[in-house]
N, CA, C and O of each residue as an XYZ file, in Angstrom:
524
protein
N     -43.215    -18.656    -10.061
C     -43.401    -17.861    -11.246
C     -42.458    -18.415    -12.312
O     -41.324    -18.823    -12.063
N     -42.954    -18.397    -13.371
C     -42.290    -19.404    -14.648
C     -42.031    -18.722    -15.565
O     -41.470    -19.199    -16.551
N     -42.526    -16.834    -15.446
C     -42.617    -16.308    -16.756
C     -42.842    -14.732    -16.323
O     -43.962    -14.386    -15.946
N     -42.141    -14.120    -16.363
C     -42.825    -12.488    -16.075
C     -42.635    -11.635    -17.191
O     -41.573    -11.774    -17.797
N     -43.684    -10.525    -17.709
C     -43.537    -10.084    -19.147
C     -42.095     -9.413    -18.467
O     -41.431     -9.602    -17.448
N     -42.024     -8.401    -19.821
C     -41.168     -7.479    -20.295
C     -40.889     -6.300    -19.595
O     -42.054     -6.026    -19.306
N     -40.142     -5.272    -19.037
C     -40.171     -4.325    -18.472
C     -41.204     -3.499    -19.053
O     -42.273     -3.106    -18.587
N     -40.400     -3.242    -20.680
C     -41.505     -2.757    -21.567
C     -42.481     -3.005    -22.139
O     -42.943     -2.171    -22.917
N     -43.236     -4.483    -21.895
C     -44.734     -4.803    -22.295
C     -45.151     -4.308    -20.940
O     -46.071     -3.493    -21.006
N     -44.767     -4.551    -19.854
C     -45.555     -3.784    -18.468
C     -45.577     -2.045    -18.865
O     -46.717     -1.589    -18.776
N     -44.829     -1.322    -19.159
C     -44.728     -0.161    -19.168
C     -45.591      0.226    -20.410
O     -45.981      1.386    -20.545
N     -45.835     -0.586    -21.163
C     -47.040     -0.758    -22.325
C     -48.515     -0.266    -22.347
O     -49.342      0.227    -23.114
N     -48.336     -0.767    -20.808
C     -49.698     -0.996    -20.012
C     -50.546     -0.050    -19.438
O     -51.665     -0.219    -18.952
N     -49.586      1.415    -19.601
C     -50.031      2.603    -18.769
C     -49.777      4.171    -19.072
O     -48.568      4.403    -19.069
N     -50.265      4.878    -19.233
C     -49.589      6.486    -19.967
C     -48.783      6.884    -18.615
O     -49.112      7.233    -17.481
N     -47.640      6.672    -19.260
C     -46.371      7.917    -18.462
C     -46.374      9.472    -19.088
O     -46.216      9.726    -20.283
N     -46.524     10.171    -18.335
C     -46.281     11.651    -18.324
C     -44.940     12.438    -17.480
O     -44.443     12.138    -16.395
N     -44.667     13.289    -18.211
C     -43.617     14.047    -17.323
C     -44.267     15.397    -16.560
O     -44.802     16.299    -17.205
N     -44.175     15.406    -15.434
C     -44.397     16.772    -14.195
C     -43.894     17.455    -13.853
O     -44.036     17.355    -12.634
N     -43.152     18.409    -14.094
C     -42.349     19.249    -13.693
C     -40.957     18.040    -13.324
O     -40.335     17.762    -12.299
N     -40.914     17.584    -14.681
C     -39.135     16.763    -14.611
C     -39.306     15.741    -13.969
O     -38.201     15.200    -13.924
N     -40.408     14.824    -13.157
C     -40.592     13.563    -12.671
C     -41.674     12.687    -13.341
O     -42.824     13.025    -13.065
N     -41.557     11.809    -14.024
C     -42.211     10.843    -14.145
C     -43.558     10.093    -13.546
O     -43.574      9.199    -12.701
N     -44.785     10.759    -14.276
C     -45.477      9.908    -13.747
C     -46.271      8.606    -14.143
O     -46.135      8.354    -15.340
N     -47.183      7.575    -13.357
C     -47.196      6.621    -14.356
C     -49.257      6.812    -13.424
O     -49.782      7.043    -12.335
N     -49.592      6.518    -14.790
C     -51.592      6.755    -14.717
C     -51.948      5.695    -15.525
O     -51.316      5.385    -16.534
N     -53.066      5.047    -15.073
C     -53.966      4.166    -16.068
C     -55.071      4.093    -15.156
O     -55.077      4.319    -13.946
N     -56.319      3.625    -16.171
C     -57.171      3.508    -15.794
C     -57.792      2.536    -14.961
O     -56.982      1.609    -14.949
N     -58.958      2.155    -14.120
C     -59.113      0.798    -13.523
C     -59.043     -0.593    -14.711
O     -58.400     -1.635    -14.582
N     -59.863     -0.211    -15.767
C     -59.363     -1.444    -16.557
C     -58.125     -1.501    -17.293
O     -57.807     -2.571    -17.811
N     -57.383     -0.483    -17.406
C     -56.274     -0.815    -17.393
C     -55.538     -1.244    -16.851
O     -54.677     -2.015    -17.273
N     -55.746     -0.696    -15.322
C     -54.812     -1.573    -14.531
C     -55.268     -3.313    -14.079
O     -54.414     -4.095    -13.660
N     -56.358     -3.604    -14.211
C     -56.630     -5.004    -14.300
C     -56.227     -5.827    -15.484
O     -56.156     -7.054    -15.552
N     -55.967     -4.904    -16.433
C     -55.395     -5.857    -17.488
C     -53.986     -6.146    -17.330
O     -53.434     -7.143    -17.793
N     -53.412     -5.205    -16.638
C     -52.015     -4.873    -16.180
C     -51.738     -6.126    -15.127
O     -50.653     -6.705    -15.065
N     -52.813     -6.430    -14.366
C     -52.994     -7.377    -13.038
C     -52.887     -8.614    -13.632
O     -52.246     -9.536    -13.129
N     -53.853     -8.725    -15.329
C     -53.929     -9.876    -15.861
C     -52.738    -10.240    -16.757
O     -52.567    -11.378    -17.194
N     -52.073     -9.392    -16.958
C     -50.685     -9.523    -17.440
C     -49.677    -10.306    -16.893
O     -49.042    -11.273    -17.314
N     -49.675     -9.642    -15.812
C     -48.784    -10.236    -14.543
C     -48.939    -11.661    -13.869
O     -48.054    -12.309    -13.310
N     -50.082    -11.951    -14.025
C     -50.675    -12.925    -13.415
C     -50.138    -14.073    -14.500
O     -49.866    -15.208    -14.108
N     -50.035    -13.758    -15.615
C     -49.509    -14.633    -16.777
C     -48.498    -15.570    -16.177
O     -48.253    -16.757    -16.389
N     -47.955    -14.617    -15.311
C     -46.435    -15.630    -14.996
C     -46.935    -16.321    -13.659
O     -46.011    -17.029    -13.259
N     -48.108    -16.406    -12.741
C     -47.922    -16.876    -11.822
C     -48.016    -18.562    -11.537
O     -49.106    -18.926    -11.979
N     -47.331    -19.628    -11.006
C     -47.757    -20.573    -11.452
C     -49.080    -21.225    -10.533
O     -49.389    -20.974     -9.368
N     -49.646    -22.037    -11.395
C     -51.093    -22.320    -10.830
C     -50.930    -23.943    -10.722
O     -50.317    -24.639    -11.532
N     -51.450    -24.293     -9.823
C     -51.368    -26.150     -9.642
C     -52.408    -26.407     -9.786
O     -53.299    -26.240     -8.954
N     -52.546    -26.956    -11.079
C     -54.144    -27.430    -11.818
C     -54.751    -28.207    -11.263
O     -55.963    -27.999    -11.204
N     -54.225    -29.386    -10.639
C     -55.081    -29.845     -9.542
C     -55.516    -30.073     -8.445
O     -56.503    -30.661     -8.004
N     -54.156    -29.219     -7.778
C     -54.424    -28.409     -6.670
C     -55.855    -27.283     -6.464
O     -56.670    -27.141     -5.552
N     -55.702    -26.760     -7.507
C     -56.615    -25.561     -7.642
C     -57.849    -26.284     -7.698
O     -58.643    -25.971     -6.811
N     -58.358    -27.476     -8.783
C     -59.418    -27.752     -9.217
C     -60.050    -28.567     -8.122
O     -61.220    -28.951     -8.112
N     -59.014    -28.816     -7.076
C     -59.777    -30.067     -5.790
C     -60.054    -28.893     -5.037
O     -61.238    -28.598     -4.875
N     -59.154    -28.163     -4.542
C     -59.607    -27.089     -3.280
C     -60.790    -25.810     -3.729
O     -61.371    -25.062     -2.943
N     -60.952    -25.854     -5.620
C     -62.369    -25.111     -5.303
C     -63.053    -25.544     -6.518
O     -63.047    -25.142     -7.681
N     -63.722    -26.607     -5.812
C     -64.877    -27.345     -7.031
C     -65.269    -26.929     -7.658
O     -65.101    -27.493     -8.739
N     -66.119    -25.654     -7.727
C     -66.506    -24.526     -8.734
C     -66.267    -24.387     -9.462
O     -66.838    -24.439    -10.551
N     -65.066    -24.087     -9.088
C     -63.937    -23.614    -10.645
C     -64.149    -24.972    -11.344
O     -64.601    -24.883    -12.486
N     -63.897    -26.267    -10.853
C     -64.008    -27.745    -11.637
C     -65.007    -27.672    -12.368
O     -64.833    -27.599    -13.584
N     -66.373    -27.672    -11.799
C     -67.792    -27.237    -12.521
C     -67.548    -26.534    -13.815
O     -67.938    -26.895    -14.925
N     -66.610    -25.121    -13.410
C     -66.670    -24.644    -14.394
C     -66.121    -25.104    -15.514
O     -66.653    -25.269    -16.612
N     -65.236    -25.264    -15.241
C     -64.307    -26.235    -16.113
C     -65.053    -27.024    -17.337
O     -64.862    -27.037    -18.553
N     -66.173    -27.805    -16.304
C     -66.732    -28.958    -17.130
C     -67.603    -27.947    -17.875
O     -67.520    -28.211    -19.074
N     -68.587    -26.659    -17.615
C     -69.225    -26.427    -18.626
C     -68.741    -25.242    -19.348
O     -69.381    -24.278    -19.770
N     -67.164    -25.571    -19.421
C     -66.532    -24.842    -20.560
C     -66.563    -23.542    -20.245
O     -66.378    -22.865    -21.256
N     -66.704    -22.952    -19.355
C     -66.660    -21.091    -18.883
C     -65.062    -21.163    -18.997
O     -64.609    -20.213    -19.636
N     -64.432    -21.759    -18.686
C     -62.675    -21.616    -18.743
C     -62.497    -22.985    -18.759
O     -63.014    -24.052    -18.431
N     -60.962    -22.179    -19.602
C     -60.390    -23.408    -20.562
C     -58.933    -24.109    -19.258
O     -58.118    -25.023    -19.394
N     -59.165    -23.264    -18.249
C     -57.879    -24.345    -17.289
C     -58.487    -23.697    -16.108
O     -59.522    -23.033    -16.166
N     -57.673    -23.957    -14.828
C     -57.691    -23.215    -13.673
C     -56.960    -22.249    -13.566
O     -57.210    -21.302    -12.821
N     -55.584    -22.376    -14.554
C     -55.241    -20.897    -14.642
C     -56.131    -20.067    -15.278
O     -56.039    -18.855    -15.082
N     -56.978    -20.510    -16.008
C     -57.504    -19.636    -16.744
C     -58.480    -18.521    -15.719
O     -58.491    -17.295    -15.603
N     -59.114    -19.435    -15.192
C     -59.921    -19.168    -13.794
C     -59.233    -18.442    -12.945
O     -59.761    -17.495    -12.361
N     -57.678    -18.862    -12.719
C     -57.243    -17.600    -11.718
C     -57.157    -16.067    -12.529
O     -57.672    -14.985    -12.250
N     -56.463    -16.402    -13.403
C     -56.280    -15.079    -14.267
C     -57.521    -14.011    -14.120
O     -57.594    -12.959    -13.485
N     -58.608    -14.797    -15.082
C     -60.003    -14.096    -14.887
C     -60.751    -13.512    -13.493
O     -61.354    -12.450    -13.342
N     -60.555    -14.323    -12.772
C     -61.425    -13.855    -11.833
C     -60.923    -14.615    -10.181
O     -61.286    -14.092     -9.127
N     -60.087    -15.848    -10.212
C     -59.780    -16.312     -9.002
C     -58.790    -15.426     -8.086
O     -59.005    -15.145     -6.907
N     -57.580    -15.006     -8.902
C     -56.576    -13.549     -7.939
C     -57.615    -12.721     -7.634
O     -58.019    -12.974     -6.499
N     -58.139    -11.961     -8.090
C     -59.540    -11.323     -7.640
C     -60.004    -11.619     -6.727
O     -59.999    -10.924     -5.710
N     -60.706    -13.091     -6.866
C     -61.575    -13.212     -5.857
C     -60.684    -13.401     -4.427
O     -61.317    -13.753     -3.431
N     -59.465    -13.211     -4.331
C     -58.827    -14.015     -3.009
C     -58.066    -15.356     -3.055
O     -57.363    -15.742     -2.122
N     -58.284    -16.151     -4.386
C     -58.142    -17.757     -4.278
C     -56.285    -17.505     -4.539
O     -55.629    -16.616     -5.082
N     -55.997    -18.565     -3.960
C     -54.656    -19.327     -3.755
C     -54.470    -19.926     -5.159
O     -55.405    -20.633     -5.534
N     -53.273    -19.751     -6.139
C     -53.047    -20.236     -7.198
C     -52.388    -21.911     -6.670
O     -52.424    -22.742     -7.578
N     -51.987    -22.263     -5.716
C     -51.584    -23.141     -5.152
C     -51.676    -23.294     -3.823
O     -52.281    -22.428     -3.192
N     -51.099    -24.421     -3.134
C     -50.963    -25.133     -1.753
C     -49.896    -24.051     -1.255
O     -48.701    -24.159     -1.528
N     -50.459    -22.928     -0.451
C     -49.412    -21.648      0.175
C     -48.525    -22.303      0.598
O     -48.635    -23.461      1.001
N     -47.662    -21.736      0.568
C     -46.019    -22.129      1.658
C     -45.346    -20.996      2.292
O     -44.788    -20.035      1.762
N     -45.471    -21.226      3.261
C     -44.750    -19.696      3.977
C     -43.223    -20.233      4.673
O     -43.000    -21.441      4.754
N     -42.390    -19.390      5.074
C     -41.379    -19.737      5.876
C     -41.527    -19.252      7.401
O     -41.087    -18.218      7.903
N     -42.247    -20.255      7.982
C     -42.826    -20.394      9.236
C     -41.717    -19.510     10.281
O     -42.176    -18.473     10.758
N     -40.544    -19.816     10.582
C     -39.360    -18.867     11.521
C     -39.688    -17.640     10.850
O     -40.452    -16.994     11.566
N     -39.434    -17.066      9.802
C     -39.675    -16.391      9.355
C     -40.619    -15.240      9.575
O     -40.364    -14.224     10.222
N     -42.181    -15.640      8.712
C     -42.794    -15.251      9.694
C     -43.404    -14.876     10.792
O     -44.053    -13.855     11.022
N     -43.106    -15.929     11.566
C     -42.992    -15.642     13.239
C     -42.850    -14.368     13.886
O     -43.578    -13.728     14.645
N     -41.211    -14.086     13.160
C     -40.753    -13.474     13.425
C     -40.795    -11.736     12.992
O     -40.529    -10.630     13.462
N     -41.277    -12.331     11.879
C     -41.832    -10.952     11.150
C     -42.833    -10.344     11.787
O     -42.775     -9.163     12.131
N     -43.953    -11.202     12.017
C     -44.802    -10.784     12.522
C     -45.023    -10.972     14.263
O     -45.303    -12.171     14.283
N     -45.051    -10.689     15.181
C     -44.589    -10.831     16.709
C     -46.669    -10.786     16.735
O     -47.223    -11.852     17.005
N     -47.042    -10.262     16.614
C     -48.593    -10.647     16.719
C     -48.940    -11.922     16.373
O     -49.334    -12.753     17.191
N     -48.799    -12.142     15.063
C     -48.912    -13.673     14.757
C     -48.139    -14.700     15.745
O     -48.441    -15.860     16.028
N     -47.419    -14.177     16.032
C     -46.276    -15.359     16.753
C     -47.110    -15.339     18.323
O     -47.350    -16.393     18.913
N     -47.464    -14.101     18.830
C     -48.332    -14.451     20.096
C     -49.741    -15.125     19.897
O     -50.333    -16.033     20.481
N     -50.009    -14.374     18.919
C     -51.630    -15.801     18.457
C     -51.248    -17.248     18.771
O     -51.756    -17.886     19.693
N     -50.529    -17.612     18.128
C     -49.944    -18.976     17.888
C     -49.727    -19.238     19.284
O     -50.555    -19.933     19.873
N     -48.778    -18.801     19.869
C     -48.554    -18.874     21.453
C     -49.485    -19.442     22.602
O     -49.345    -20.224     23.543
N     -50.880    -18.384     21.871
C     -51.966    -17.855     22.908
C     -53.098    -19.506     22.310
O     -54.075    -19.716     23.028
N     -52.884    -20.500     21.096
C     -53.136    -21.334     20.740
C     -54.577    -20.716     19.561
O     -55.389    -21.546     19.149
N     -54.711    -19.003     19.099
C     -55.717    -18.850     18.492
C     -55.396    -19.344     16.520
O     -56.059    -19.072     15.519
N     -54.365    -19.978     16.661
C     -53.844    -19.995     15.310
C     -52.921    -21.455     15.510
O     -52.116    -21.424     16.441
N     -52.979    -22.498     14.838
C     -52.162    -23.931     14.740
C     -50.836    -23.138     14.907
O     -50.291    -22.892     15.983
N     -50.324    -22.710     13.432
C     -49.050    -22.030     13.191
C     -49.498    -20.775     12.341
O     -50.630    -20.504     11.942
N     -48.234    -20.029     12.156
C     -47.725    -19.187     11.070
C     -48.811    -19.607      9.652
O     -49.748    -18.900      9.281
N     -48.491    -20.614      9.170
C     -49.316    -21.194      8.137
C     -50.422    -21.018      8.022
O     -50.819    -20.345      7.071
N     -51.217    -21.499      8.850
C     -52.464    -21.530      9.534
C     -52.997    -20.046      9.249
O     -53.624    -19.793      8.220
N     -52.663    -18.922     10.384
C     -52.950    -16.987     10.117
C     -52.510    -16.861      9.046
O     -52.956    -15.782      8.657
N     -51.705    -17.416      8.045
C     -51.507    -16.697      6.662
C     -52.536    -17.241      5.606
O     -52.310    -16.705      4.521
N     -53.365    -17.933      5.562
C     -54.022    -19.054      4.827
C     -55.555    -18.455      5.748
O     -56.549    -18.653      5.049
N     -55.811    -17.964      6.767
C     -56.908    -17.768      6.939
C     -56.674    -16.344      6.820
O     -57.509    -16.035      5.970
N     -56.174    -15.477      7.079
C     -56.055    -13.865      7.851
C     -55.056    -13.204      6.967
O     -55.262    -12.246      6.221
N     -53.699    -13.994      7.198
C     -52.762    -12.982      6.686
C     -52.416    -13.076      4.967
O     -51.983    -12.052      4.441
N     -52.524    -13.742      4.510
C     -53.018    -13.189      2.949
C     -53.364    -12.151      2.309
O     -52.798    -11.346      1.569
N     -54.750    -12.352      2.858
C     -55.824    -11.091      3.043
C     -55.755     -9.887      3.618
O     -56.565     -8.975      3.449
N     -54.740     -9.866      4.339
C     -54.105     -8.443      5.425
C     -53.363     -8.078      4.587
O     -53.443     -6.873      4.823
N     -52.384     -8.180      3.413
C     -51.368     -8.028      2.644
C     -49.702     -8.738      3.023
O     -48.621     -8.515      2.479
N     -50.032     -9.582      4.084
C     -48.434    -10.216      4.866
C     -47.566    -10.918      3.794
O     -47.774    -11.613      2.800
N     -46.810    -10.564      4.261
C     -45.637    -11.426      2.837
C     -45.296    -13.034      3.472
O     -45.338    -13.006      4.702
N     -45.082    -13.943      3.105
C     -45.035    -15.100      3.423
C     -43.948    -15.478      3.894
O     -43.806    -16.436      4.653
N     -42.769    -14.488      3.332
C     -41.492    -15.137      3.588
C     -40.727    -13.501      2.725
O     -41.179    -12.543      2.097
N     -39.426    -13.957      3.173
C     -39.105    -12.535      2.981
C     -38.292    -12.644      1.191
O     -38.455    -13.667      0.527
N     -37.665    -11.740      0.778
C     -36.827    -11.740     -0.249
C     -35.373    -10.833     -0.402
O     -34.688    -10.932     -1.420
């Protein structure tokens, strides 16, 4: 990530109300996708990473539907599931995080860690590595 808005351009993004003295925060579905597309601003995208691993998007490219592959992730590739880049997980890490994954791997239904996060665990919500 190269760039994340503002506390307050995110908080921009959504009607806060007060509830009986707690804070709440509401927006709508397209609000909150614009909120998604906000965020996404900062994520970094490997242009030709992206454009070899999903030709499509290249296609698109060529007949001008979007002006980059970030553009493509922004719009519609985070959406669809796609990888802004070549994943990297911290393999011990996860292992360890996850003790299921680590017996897959074991049991030989998964190469590595890498491997279940890039097919499965992505998509499950798994964090790659910790913070």
């Amino acid at each position: 990530m190269k760039y994340i808005p503002t506390f307050e351009t995110v908080k921009g993004s959504f009607q806060i109300t007060s509830v009986k003295g707690e804070l709440r925060v509401s927006a709508s579905y397209d609000e909150f996708i614009n909120f998604m597309k906000l965020v996404l601003t900062g994520v970094y995208v490997d242009e030709d990473w992206y454009l070899e691993k999903y030709p499509d998007v290249a296609e698109a490219l060529r007949d001008r539907q979007f002006s980059s592959a970030k553009h493509h992730f922004i719009e519609n590739g985070y959406f669809e599931g796609r990888f802004p880049c070549e994943p990297v997980i911290d393999e011990a890490w996860y292992l360890k995080r996850y003790p299921d994954v680590a017996e897959s791997v074991r049991r030989g239904e998964f190469a590595s860690g890498l491997r279940h996060f890039v097919e499965d665990g992505y998509r499950e919500g798994r964090l790659p590595f910790g913070y």
